[in-house]
C-alpha positions as CSV (number, residue, x, y, z in Angstrom):
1,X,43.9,20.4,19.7
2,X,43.1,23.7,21.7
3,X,42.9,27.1,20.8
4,X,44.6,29.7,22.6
5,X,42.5,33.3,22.3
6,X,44.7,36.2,22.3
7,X,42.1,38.7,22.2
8,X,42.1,39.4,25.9
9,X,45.8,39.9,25.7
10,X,47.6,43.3,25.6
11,X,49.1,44.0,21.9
12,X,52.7,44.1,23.5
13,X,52.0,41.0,24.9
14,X,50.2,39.8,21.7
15,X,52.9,40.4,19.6
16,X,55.6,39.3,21.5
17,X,53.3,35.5,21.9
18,X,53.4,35.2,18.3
19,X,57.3,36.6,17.8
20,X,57.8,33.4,19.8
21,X,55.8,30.6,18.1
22,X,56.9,31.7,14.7
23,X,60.5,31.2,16.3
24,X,59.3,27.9,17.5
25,X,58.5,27.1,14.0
26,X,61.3,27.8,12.3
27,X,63.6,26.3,14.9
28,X,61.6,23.1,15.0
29,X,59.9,22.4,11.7
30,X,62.1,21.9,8.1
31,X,62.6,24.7,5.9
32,X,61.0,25.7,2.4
33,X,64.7,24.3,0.7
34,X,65.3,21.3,3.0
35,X,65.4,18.1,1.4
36,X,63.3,16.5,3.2
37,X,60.5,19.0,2.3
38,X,61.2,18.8,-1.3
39,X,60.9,15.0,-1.4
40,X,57.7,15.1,0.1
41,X,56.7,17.9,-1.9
42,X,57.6,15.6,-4.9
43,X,56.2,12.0,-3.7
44,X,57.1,9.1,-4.5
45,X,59.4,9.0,-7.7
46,X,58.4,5.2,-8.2
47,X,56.6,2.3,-6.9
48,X,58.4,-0.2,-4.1
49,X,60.2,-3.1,-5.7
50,X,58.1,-6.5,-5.5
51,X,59.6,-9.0,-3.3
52,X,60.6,-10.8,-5.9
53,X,62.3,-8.7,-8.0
54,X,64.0,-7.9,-4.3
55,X,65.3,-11.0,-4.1
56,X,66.8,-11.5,-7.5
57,X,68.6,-7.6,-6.7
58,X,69.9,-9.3,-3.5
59,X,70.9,-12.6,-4.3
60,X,70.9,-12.8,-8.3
61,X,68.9,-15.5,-10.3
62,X,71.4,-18.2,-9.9
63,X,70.9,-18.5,-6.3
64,X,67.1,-19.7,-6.4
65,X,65.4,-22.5,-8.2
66,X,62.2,-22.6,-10.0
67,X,59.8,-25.5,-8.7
68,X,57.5,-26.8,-11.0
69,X,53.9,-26.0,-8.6
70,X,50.5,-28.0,-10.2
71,X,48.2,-25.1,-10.4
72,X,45.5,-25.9,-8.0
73,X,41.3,-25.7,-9.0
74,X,40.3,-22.4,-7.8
75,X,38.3,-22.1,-4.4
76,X,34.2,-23.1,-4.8
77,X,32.6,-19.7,-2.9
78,X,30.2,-20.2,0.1
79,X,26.8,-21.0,0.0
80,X,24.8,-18.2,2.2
81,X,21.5,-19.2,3.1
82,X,19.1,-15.8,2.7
């Protein structure tokens, strides 16, 4: 980002700069009462839905099937050599 040094500028001129970006600003950028800057003010209200719990909202428990998955040994770790 660069900075813009108004020092060397004439106070009319100085003035009349920063009349214009605060227009820019307003024009461009939500207001204090939008609702989009209130809702980020806010945050998140909840945590996203699991997949799961997606899928039964979308398609409703009769739809699916449940399998009946062998739980499988769990993973031996690697040896590192030091």
């Amino acid at each position: 980002m660069q900075l813009v040094n108004l020092d060397p500028l004439p106070p009319h001129a100085r003035t009349e700069l920063l009349d214009f970006y605060e227009f820019l600003l307003t024009k461009y950028t939500a207001g204090e009462t939008s609702p989009a800057k209130q809702a980020f003010r806010a945050g998140p209200s909840a945590p996203p839905p699991r997949l799961g719990d997606l899928a039964i909202s979308l398609f409703g428990a009769g739809a699916g099937m449940d399998l009946d998955l062998p739980r499988h040994p769990p993973h031996e770790p690697l040896e590192l050599e030091p």
